[in-house]
C-alpha positions in Angstrom: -7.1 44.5 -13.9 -5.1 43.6 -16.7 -1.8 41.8 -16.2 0.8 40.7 -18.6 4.3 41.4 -20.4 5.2 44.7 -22.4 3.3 45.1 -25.8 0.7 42.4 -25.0 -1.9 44.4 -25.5 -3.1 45.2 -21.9 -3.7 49.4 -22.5 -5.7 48.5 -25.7 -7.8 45.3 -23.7 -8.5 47.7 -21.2 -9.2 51.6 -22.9 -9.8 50.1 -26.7 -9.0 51.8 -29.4 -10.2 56.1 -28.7 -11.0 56.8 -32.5 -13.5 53.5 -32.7 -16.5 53.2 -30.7 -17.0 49.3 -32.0 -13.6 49.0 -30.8 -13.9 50.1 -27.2 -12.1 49.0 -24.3 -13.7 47.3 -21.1 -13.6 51.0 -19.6 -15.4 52.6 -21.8 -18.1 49.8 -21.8 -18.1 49.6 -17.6 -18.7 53.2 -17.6 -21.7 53.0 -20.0 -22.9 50.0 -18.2 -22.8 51.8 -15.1 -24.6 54.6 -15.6 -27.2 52.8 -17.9 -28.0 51.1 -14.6 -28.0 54.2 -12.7 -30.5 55.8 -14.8 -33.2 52.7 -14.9 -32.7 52.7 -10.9 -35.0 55.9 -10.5 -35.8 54.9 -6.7 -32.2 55.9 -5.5 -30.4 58.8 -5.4 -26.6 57.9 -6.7 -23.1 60.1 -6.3 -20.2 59.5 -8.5 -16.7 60.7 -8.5 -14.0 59.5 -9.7 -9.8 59.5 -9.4 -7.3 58.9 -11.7 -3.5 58.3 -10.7 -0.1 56.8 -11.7 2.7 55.1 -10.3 5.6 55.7 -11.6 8.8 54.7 -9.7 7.2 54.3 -6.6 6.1 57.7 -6.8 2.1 58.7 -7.0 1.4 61.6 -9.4 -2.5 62.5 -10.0 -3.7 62.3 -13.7 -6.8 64.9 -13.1 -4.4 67.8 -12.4 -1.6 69.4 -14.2 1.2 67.6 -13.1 3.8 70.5 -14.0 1.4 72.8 -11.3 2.6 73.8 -7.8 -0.6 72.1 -6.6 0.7 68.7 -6.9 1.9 67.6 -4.5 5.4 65.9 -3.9 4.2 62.4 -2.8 0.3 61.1 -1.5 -0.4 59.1 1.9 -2.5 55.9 1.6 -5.1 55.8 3.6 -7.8 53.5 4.9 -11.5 54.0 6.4 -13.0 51.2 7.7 -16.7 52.3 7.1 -17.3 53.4 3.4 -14.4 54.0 1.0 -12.0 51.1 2.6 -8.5 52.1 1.2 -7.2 55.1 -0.9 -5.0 57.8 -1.4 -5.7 61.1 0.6 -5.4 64.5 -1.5 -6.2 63.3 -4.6 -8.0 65.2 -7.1 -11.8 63.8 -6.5 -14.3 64.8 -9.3 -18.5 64.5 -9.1 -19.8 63.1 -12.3 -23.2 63.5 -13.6 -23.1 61.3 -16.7 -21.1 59.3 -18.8 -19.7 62.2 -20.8 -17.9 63.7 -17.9 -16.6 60.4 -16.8 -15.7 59.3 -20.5 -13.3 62.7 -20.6 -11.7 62.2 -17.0 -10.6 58.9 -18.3 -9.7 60.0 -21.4 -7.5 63.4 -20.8 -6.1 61.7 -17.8 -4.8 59.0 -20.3 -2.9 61.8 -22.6 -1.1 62.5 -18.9 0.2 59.2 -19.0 4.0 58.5 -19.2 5.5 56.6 -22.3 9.0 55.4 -23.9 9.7 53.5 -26.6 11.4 50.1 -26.4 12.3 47.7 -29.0 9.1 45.7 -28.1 6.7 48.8 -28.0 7.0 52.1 -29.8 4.4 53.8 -27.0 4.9 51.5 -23.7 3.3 52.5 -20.6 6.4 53.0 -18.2 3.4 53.3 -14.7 0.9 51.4 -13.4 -2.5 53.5 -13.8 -5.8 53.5 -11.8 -8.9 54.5 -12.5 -11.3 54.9 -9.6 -15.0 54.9 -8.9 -17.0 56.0 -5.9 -20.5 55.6 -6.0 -23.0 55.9 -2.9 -26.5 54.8 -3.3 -29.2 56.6 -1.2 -33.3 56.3 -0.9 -34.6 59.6 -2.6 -38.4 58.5 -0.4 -35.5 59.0 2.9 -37.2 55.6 4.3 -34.0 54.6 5.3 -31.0 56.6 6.6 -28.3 54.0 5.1 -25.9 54.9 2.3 -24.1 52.0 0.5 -20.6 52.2 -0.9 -19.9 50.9 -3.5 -16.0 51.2 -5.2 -14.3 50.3 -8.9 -11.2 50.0 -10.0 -10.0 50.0 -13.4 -6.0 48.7 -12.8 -4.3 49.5 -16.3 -0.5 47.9 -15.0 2.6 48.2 -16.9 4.4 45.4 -18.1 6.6 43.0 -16.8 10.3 43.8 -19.1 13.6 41.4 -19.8 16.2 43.8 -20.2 18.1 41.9 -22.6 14.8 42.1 -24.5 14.0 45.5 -24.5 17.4 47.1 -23.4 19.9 45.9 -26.1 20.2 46.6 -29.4 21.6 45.6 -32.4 25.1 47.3 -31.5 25.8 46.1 -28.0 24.7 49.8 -26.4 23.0 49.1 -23.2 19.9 52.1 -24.2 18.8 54.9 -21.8 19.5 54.8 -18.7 16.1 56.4 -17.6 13.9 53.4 -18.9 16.2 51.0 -17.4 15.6 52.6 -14.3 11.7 52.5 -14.7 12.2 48.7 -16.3 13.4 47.8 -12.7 10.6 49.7 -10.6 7.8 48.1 -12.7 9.7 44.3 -12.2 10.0 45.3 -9.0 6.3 46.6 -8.0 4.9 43.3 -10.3 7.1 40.9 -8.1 5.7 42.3 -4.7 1.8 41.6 -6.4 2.9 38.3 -7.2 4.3 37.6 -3.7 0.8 39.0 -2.4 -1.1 36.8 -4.8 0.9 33.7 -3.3 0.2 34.4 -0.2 -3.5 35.1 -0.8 -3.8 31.7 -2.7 -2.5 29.5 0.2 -4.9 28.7 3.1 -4.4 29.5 6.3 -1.5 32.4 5.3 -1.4 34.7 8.4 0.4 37.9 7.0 0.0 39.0 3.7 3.0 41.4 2.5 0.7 44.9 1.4 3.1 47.2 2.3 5.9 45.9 0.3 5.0 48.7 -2.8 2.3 51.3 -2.9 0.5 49.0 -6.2 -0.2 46.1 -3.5 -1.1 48.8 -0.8 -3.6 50.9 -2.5 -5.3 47.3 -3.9 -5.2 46.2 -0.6 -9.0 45.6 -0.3 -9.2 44.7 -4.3 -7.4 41.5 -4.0 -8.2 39.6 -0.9 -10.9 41.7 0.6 -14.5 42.5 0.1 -14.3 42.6 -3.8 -14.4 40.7 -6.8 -11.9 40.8 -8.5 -11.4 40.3 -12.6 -7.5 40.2 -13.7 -7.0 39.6 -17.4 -3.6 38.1 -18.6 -2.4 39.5 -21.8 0.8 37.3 -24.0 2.1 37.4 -26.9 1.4 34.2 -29.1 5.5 33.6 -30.4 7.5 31.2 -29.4 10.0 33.6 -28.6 8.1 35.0 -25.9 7.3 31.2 -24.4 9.0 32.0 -20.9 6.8 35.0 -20.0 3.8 33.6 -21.2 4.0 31.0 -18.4 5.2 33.2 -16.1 1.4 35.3 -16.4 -0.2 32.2 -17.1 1.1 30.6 -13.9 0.0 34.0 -11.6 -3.6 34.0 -13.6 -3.9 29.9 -12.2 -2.7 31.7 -8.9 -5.3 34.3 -8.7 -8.3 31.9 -9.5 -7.0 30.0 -6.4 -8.1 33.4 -4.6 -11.7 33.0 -2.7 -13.0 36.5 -1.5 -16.7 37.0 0.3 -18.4 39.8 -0.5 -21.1 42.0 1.6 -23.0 45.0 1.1 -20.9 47.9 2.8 -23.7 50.5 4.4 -23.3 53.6 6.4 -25.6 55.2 8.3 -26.2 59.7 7.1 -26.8 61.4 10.5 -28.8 63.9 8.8 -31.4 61.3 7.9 -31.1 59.1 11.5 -32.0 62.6 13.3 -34.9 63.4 10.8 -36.3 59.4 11.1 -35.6 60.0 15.2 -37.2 63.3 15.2 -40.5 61.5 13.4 -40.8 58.8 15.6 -40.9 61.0 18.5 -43.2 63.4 17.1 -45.6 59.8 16.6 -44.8 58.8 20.0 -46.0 61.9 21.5 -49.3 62.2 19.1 -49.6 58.3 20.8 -49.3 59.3 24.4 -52.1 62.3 23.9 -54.7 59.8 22.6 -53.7 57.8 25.7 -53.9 60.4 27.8 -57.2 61.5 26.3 -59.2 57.9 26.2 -57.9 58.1 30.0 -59.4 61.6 30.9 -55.8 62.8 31.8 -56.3 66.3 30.7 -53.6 69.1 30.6 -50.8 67.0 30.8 -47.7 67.6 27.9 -44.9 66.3 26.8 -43.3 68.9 25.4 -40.6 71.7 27.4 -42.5 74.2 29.6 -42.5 77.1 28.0 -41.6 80.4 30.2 -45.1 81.2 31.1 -45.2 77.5 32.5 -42.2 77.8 34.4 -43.2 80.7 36.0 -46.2 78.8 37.3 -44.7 76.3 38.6 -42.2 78.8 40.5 -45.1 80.6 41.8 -46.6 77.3 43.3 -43.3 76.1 45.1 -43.5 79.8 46.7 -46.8 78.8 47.5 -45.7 75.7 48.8 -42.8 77.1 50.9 -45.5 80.0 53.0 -47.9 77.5 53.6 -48.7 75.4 56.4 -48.6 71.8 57.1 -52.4 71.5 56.7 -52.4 73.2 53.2 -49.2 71.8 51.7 -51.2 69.1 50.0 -53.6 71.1 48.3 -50.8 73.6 47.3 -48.6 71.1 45.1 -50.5 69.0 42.7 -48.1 67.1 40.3 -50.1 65.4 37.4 -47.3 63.5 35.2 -44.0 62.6 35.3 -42.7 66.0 33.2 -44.5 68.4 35.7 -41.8 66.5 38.6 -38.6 67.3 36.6 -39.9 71.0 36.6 -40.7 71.1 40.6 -37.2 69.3 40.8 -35.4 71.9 38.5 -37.0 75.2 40.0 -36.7 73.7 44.2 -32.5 73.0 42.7 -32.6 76.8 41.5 -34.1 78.3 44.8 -31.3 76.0 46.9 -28.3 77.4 44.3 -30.0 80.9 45.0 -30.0 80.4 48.7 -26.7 79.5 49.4 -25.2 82.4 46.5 -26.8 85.1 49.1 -25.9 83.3 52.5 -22.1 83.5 50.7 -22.2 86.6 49.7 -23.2 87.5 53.0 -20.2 86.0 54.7 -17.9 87.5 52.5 -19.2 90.7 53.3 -19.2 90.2 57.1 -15.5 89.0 56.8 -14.4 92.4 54.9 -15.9 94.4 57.7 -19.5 94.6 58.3 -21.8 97.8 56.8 -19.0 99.5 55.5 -18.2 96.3 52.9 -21.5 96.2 52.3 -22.0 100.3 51.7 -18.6 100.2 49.6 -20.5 97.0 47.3 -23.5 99.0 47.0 -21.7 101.7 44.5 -21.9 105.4 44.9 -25.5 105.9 44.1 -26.8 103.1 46.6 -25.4 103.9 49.8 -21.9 105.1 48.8 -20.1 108.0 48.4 -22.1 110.6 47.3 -19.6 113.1 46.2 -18.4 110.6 44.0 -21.3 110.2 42.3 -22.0 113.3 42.0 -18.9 114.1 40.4 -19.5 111.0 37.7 -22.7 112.8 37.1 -21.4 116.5 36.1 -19.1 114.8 34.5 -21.2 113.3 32.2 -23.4 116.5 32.0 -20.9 118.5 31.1 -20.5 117.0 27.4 -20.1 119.3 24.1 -22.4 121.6 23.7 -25.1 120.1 26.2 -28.1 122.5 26.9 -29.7 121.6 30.3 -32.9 123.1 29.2 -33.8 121.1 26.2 -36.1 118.3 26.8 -34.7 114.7 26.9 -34.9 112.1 24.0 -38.2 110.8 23.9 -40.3 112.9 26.0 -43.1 114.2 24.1 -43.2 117.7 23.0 -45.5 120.1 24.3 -48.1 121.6 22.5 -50.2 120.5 19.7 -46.9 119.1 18.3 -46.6 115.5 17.9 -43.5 113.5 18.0 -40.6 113.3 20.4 -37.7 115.3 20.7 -34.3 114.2 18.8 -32.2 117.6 19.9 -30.9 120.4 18.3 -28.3 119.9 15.4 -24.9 122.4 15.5 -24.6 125.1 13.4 -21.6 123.6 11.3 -23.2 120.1 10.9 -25.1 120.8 7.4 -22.6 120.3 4.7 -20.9 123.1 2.6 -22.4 121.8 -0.5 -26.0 121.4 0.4 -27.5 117.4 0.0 -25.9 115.8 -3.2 -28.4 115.8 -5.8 -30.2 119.2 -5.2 -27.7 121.7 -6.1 -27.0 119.6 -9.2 -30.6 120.1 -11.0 -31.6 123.4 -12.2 -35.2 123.7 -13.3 -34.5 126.6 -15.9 -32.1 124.1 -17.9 -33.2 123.1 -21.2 -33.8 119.4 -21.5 -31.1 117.5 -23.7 -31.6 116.8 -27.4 -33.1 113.3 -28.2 -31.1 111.2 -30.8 -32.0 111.0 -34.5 -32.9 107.4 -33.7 -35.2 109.0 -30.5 -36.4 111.5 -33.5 -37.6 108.8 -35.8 -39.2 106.6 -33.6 -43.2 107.0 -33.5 -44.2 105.3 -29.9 -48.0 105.7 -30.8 -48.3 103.6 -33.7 -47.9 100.2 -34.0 -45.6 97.9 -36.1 -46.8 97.0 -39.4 -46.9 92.8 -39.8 -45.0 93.4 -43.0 -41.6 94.6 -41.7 -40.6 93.6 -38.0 -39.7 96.1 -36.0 -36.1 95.8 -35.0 -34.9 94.3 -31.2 -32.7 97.4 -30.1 -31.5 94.8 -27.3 -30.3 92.4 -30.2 -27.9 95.3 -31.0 -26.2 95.8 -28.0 -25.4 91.8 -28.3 -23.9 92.0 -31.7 -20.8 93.1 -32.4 -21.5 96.3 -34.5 -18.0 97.2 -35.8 -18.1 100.4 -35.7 -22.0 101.3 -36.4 -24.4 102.5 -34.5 -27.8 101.3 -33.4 -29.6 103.3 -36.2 -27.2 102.0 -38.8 -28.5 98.6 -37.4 -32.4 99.6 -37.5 -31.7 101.1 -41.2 -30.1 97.4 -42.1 -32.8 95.1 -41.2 -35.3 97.9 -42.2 -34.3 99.0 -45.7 -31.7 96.1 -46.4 -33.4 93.2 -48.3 -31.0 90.6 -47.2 -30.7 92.4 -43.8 -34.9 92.4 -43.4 -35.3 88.6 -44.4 -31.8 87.3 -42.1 -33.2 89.2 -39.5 -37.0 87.6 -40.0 -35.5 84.4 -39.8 -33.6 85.0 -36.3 -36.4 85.7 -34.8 -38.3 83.0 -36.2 -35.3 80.8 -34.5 -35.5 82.4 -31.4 -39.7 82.1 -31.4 -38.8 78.1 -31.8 -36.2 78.0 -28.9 -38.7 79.8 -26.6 -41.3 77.0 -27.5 -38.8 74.0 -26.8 -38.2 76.2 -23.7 -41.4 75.7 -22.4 -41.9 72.3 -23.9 -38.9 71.2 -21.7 -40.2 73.5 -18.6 -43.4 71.5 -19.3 -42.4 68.5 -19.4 -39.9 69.0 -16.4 -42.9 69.4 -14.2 -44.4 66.8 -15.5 -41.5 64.7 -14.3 -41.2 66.1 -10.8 -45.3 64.8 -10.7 -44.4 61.5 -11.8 -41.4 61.0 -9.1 -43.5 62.4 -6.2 -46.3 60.0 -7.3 -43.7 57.4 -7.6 -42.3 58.0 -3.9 -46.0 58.8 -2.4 -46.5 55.0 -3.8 -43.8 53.9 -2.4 -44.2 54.8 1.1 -48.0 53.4 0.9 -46.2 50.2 -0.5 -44.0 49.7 2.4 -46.7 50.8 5.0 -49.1 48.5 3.5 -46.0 45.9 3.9 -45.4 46.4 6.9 -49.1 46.3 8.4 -49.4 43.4 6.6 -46.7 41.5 8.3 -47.9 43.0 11.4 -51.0 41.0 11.2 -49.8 38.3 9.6 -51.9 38.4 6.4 -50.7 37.0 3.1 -48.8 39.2 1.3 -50.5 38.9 -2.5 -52.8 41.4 -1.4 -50.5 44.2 -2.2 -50.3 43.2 -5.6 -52.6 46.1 -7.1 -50.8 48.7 -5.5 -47.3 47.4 -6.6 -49.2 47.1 -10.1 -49.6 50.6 -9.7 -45.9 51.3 -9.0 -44.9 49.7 -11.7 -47.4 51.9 -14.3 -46.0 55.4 -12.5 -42.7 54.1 -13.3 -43.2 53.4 -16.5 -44.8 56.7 -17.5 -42.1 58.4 -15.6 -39.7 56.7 -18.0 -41.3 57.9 -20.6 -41.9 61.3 -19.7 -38.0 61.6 -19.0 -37.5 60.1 -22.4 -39.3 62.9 -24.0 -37.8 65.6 -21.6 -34.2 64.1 -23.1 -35.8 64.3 -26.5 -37.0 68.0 -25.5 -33.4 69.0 -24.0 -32.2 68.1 -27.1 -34.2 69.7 -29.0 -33.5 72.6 -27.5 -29.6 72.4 -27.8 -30.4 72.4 -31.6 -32.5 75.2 -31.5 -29.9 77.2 -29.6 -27.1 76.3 -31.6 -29.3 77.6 -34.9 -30.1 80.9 -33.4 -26.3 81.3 -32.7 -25.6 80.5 -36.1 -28.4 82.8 -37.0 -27.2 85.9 -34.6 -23.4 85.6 -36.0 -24.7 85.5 -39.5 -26.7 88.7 -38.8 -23.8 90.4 -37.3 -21.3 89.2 -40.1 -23.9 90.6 -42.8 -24.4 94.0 -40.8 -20.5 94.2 -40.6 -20.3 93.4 -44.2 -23.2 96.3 -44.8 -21.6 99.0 -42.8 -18.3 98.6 -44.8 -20.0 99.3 -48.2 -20.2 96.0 -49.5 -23.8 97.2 -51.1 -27.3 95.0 -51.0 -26.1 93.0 -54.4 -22.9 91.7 -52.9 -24.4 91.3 -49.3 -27.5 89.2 -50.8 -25.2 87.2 -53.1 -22.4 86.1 -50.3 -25.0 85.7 -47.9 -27.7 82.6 -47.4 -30.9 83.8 -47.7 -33.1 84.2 -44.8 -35.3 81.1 -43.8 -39.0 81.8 -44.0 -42.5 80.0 -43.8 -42.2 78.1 -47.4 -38.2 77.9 -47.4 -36.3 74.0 -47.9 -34.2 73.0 -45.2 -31.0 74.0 -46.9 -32.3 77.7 -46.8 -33.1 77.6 -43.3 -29.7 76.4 -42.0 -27.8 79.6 -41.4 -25.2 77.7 -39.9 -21.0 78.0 -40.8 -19.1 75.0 -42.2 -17.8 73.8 -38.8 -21.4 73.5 -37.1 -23.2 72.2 -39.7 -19.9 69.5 -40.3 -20.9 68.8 -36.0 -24.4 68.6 -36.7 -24.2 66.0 -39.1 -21.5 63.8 -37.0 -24.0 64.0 -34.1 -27.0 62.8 -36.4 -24.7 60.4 -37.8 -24.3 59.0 -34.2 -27.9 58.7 -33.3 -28.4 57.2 -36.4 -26.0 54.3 -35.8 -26.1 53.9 -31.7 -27.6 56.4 -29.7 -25.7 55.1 -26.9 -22.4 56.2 -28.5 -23.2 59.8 -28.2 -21.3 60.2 -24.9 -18.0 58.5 -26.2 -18.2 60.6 -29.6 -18.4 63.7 -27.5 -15.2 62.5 -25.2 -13.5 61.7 -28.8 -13.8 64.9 -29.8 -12.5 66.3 -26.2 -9.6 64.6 -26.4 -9.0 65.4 -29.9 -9.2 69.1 -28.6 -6.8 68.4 -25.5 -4.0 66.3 -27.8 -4.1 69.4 -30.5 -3.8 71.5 -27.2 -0.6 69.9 -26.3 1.1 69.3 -29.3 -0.6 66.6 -30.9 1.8 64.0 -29.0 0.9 61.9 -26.3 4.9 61.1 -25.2 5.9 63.0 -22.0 8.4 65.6 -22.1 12.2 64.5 -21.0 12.4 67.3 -18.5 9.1 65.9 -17.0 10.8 62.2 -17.0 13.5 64.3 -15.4 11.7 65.9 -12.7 9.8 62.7 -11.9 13.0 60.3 -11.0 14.1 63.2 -8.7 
């Protein structure tokens, strides 16, 4: 958190300077340090998102969506959990990050959202306090343990404190706009309630601390005198003329180093791994109590739910049970284990309901008058009226069209016929037009005419090595202006510069195929070493955990955490190369893009009559076997100008590559939006309604 008085310096300690990646800010570098450690952790499974805000005259506004969309919404309710993410704001925009790239361009187009004015101190002053926020939950990928631990940072970029007699008045007497007055005294306002917060944190004993006073000092609730630690920066300028705000910040940072927090790991428990770690213990518990039962001679007795078959069985023995006499009750019911019981309880509690449904039943029915109630509750065709039934019964005989005679649906026919009967079908059920397809093909047509390009291909002899036969599919990728596909076989046939462009495409596309499989390779070969590494694992705690057990020393694991240690190490290598391979690949896409535009540029510039001399002279020639480097790049100006940058950048740091990429993104979103980073008036407008 960076803390201080306008132009200080607090945006620039905290995002650095966007154009320079020596001169970074601590964002950038807590990002990079974050997922560096990520990615040496290979034993846990992580999850990042991340949340980007304002607060701008007490008003939240989120920074990850457009804030001039109907889907933002007119103000955001803080919100705390006590298990997990602790305090925050509910409907934010929260997005999943994968690396430091995607995090790198949250932060940075968020920042481009930001609003600024322009003071007499500060040509680009922040006029909101901005926060960046990351969730991360850390999991076991070996699912040993069912706990999840939460872990939460904030990156507090707050505005700074203003004198109005400072900022406000100029040279003139004019007071300046009202609209940064206005967001002058919200800022003072919201920075006076976090010092009243940090008081009240420093002094022992405090019973109420005031959170609630602004939504700043609510949504850091639990980042100032909570579980956290906390890291404030005070930012001053170093003139005399600025003496009185200097101590001011000087005198909260003393303030907030009075400020003792404890912190503890915060864990939740997934209830998709409890019930899979429950469901295994059973599953040994059971496996136990057969080998008891089996070095016991207790035979046939399980533990799991009677199937059925069983429960039939043990319904047939209570009936046995219930007909026999006193002398043979004993030998009737045998119960063996505690889960045959339950079942003789549960079928005896079914026979009791069943009893006393019938001996109600029967009551009702003597109450509504004796055998007729009980004829009229038989139905027509048990006991009741028979007319009625058999009026029901014509009815349903007399349908459309029924014939008496024919034989029912599935009685077989007679005869050496085999089957069953399905009925007869109406006369007006087959349609007008016969079955689609049949009336449509006439034998005595001719066949249609092949193509010329159908004419001139021979399908029994092979393709000489010299020329390469053409890809017909490559044509229906390219855009052929106006030709056709045997304009495109004639132009990488006959055409010099057309045969040697097209050569060296597939040449390119042969070499992304390889990296391909390279990368498909050595992606398996990862997924080996992490199941290696996590089938170590598991023996490692077992062996742990048997040790303790018997109360051995525990050096003598030492050869199989030895052996941990060498599978993680090659795994780290092997994911090396598969980044290496990835890479590689990227590169040898982007050349046979280069290659497949410069193939349908030239055919383009082939079809319009620009002749083989001016086609061979404007274009590059075609790589081949013996061709330089410069030959081979078929690339335009632009992505050979980004190939370069990016091996410029490994060159120099390979771990700038991330941030040069989200340089170059928000280049893209500031040329996007103008090229200016101030916010519109009628923005300013709408957000001090």
């Amino acid at each position: 958190m960076t803390y201080g008085q306008t132009g200080s310096g607090k945006t620039f300690t905290m995002m650095g300077d966007a154009q320079s990646y020596e001169h970074r800010g601590i964002a950038p570098r807590a990002i990079n340090q974050l997922f560096n450690d990520i990615n040496s952790r290979i034993e846990f499974d992580f999850k990042v998102t991340c949340t980007y805000m304002e607060i701008y005259n007490e008003r939240i506004f989120d920074l990850l969506t457009d804030l001039s969309s109907p889907d933002q919404a007119a103000d955001y309710t803080i919100a705390e959990e006590k298990d997990g993410r602790g305090t925050f704001v509910r409907g934010l925009a929260e997005v999943e990050v994968r690396d430091e790239n995607s995090t790198l361009n949250l932060l940075f187009s968020g920042g481009l959202s930001r609003t600024i004015a322009t003071h007499k101190l500060n040509k680009r002053s922040n006029r909101s306090h901005s926060i960046f926020t990351i969730y991360l939950q850390q999991r076991q990928r070996s699912g040993v343990s069912e706990k999840i631990v939460h872990s939460k940072l904030h990156l507090v970029d707050l505005a700074g404190s203003e004198r109005l007699k400072k900022t406000m008045d100029s040279i003139d007497g004019s007071t300046g706009d009202e609209v940064t007055r206005k967001e002058s005294m919200a800022i003072n306002q919201s920075l006076t309630y976090l010092e009243q917060c940090v008081v009240a944190l420093a002094r022992r004993g405090q019973s109420h601390i005031p959170y609630r006073q602004s939504k700043l000092t609510n949504i850091l609730k639990d980042c100032l005198g909570a579980n956290c630690n906390t890291v404030m920066l005070a930012c001053m300028w170093g003139e005399s003329s600025h003496l009185e705000e200097t101590i001011s910040t000087l005198r909260l940072a003393s303030r907030m180093m009075r400020v003792q927090n404890e912190t503890a790991s915060v864990q939740t428990i997934d209830p998709s791994a409890l019930i899979k770690k429950q469901d295994k213990i059973i599953r040994a518990l059971k496996q136990e109590l057969l080998m008891h039962d089996a070095l016991v001679e207790r035979t046939g007795v399980g533990y799991d739910p009677y199937t059925p078959e069983q429960q039939d069985g043990v319904a047939q023995m209570l009936e046995q049970y219930i007909e026999a006499t006193e002398l043979e009750e004993e030998a009737v019911l045998s119960i063996s284990s505690y889960r045959q019981m339950l079942e003789v309880c549960k079928q005896f509690k079914r026979k009791v309901l069943a009893a006393r449904a019938e001996a109600q039943q029967a009551r009702e029915q003597a109450l509504l008058g004796g055998s007729r109630g009980l004829a009229g509750s038989l139905g027509p065709g048990r006991g009741g009226s028979a007319q009625g039934g058999g009026a029901d019964l014509a009815d349903s005989l007399l349908a459309e069209e029924f014939d008496p005679r024919a034989a029912p649906v599935g009685e077989p026919l007679g005869g050496a016929a085999t089957g069953f009967h399905l009925g007869a079908a109406r006369s007006d059920s087959r349609p007008p037009n016969g079955v689609e397809g049949l009336a449509r093909f006439d034998p005595a047509a001719p066949l249609p005419a092949l193509s010329p390009l159908q004419k001139g291909v021979n399908f029994s002899s092979a393709p000489s090595p010299s020329r390469p036969e053409p890809d017909l599919a490559l044509s229906q990728e390219l855009d052929l202006g106006g030709g056709s596909v045997a304009q495109f076989e004639a132009f990488v046939r006959g055409d010099e510069a057309g045969r040697q462009m097209y050569a060296a495409f597939r040449e390119a596309r042969g070499q992304l195929k390889e990296a391909r499989a390279r990368g498909r390779d050595l992606g398996t070969t990862v997924n080996a070493a992490k199941a290696i590494i996590d089938q170590l694992q598991q023996e490692l705690e077992a062996s742990r955990a048997a040790r303790l057990g018997a109360g051995k020393d525990s050096s003598s694991g030492r050869e199989a955490e030895q052996e941990l240690r060498e599978a993680k190490a090659a795994y780290k290598s092997c994911f090396e190369a598969l980044q290496r391979a990835k890479s590689g690949a990227l590169e040898a896409q982007a050349t046979v893009n280069g290659l497949r535009a410069a193939l349908g540029s030239g055919f383009s510039r082939w079809t319009r009559g620009a002749g083989p001399e001016k086609l061979s002279s404007t274009t590059t020639a075609a790589p081949g076997p013996g061709m330089g480097s410069e030959e081979r790049d078929q690339l335009d100006d632009q992505e050979a100008f980004d190939k370069l940058e990016i091996e410029r950048v490994l060159a120099n740091d390979p771990e700038s590559l991330a941030f040069f990429h989200a340089q170059k993104t928000r280049r893209a979103h500031m040329t996007q939006n103008g090229g200016s980073l101030e916010a519109d008036p009628e923005e300013q407008a709408i957000r001090l309604v």
